[in-house]
N, C-alpha and C positions, 0 to 999 in steps of 0.2 A: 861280825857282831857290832862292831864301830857305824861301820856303815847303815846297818839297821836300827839302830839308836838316833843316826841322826837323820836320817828319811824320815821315821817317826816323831822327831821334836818338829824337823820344817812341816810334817800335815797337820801335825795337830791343831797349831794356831786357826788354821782355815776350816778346821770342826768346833770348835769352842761356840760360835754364836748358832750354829744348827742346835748345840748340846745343849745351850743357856736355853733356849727357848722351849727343847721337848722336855726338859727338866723343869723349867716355871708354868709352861703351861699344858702340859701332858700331866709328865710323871708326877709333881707334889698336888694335883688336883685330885688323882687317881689315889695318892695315899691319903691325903686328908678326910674324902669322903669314906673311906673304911674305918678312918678313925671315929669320927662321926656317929658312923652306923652302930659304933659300942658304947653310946652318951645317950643320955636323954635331953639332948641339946635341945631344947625351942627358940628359938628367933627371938618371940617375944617375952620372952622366959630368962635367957641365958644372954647376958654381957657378951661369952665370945665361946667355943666346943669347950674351953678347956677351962670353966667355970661350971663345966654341967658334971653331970654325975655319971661316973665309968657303973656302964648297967652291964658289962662282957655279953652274954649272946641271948638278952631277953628280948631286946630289936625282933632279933631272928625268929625266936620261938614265938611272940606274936603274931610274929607278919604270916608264917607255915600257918595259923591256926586263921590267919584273915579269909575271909568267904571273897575280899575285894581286891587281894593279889590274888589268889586263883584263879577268879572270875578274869583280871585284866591278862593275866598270863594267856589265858586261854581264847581271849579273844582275838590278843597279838596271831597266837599261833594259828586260830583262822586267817586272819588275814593274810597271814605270812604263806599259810597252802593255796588260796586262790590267788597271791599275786606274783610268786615265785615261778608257777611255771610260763605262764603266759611270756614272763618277762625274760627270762631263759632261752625258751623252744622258739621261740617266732621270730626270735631275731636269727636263732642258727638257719631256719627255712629261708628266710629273706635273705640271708648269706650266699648259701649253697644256691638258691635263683640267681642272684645276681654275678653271685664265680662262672655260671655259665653261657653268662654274654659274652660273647667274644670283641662284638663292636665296642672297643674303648671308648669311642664318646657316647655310644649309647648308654654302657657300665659307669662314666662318669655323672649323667646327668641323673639315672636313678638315683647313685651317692647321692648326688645333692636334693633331690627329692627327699630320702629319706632324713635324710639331716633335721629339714625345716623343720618338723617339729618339737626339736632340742633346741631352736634357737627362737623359737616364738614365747613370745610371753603369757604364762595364764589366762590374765586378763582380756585375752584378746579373743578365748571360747565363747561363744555367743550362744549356744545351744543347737547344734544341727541337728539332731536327733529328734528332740520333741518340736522342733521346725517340722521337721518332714512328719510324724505320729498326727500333730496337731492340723497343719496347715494342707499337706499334701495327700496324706491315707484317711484321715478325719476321724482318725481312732479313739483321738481325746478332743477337748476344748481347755484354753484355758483354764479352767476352772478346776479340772480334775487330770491335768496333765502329769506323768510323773516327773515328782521333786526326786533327781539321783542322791543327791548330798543331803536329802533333809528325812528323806526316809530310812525307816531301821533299816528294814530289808533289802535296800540298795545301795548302804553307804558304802560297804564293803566292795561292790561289784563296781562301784561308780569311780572308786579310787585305782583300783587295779586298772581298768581301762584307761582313764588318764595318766597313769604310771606307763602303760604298754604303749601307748602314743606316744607318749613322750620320750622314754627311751627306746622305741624303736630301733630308730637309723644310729643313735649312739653306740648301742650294741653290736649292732647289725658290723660296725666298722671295726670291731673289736674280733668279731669269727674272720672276716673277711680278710685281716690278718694274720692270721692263723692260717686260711686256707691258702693263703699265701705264700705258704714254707712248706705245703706238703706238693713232693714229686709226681708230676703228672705220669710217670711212666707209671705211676703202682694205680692207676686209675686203665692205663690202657694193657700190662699186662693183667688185671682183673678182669679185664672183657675179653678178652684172648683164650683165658680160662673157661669163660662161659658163666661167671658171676653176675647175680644178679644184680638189680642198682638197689635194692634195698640192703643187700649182701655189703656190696661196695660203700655203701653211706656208712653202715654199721662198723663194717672190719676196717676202714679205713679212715673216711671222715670224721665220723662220730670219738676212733680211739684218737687221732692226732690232733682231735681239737681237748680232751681230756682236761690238758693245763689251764687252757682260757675256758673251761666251763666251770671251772675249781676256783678259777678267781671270781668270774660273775658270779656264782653261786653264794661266796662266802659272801663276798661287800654285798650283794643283793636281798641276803639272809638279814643281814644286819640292820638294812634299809626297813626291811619291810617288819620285822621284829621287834625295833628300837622308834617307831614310827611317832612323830607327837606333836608335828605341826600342823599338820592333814585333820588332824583328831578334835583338836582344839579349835580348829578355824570352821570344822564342818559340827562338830558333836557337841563344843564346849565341853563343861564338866556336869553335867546331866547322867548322873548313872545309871540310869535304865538304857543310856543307848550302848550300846557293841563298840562304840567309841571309845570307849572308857575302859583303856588298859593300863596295864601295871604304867608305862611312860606318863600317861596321864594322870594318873591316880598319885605318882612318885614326885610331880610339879604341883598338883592339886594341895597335896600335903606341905612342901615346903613350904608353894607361897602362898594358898589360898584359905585353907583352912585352920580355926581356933588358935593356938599358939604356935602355928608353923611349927610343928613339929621336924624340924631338918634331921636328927639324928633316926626315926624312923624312916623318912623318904629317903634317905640314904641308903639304906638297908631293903628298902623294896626295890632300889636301882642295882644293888650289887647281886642278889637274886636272880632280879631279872640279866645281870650282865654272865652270872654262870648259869643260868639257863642255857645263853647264847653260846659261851664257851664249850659248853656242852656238846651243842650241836655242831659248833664248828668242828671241832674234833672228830665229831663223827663222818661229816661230811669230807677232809682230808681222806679219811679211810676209805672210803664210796669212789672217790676220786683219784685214789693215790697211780702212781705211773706202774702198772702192771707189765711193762716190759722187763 
């Protein structure tokens, strides 16, 4: 017992500045903004939250009767359906292609193929696509070539593709680890048996990558759910566009509009953050180790 008392006085000192920091800048942000969401704090309104007025859960009953969190709710959750699986499945496919090269410097230099586009910079896309529509197939002209980012009905699709180029290879190195720890014998006693390869991807690949699709899946979720810099840079705050979710709408409010209402943008962010916890939860279940 002695000895366990003072193994734990010598770690602690070496956890204190990890602890000071998720405590100042985690965990008292994460409680203040709850506090918040029960004030009718405004920016412009209110000296500091704790000069505004304790309203308990009228935030809330507003925001459930808003046409403009539902709307943003829902429009997250599109985006979140078309850019979650792309960004999932095509890197496990790129995986599994690349687990069976066997020439390791040919397997190495793919790696780095796919890398390049997690280490290239935005600004460096030039447009290949309407290059080739406009200048090679002669499909458009200038003039009425399509805008990805300025159209409603492509902002969505035009984000996801840039998301899936970009994490590609990042992914990609993420299963390929994974494939990494599963025993080749249960690939060759599978074919022994007479299993098929979609048989073998399913009962085999597919369960022992389970763990790492439970993590891409949740942080992925998150990404593409809690999204608001994409939104802003392509959509601004223009609410007739699809742009315009609960994240945007919850920044809109703080800083942009009439008396910054922060004690209701608060409360459109905690919503929207148990929405999410929501689905996390369920996704664990979907996911969980069936062995």
């Amino acid at each position: 017992m002695w000895r366990t008392t003072t193994r734990a006085a010598r770690t602690w000192p070496y956890l204190l500045p990890a602890l000071f920091f998720f405590v100042g800048w985690q965990l008292w942000p994460i409680v203040r903004a709850l506090w918040i969401s029960f004030t009718s704090f405004s920016f412009l309104l209110d000296d500091s939250p704790e000069s505004a007025k304790f309203i308990w859960f009228q935030n809330y009953v507003d925001a459930v009767k808003d046409p403009l969190v539902r709307s943003g709710l829902w429009h997250a959750a599109v985006f979140t359906a078309i850019f979650l699986p792309g960004m999932i499945f095509l890197p496990m496919v790129m995986a599994v292609l690349v687990d069976r090269v066997h020439n390791k410097k040919a397997a190495g230099v793919y790696r780095l193929i796919l890398l390049i586009p997690a280490m290239m910079p935005g600004p460096l896309g030039i447009g290949p696509i309407n290059y080739m529509l406009v200048n090679v197939f002669h499909l458009y002209d200038v003039t009425n070539q399509p805008t990805w980012l300025g159209a409603t009905n492509l902002t969505f699709l035009s984000l996801a593709l840039m998301e899936w180029w970009w994490g590609l290879g990042f992914h990609t190195m993420f299963y390929l680890a994974g494939l990494s720890t599963i025993p080749k014998e249960l690939y060759e006693s599978a074919r022994v048996d007479g299993a098929s390869e979609w048989r073998i991807f399913w009962n085999i690949t597919f369960a022992r990558l389970r763990p790492i699709l439970l993590v891409l899946v949740v942080l992925r979720f998150g990404t593409a759910f809690a999204l608001i810099d994409e939104y802003i840079l392509t959509g601004g705050f223009d609410r007739s566009r699809p742009t315009y979710t609960w994240t945007v709408y919850m920044w809109d409010t703080a800083f942009q509009l009439g008396d910054q209402n922060r004690g209701y943008a608060a409360t459109i962010g905690w919503i929207g953050t148990i929405g999410m916890l929501g689905v996390v939860l369920w996704l664990f279940y979907v996911f969980r180790n069936k062995d």
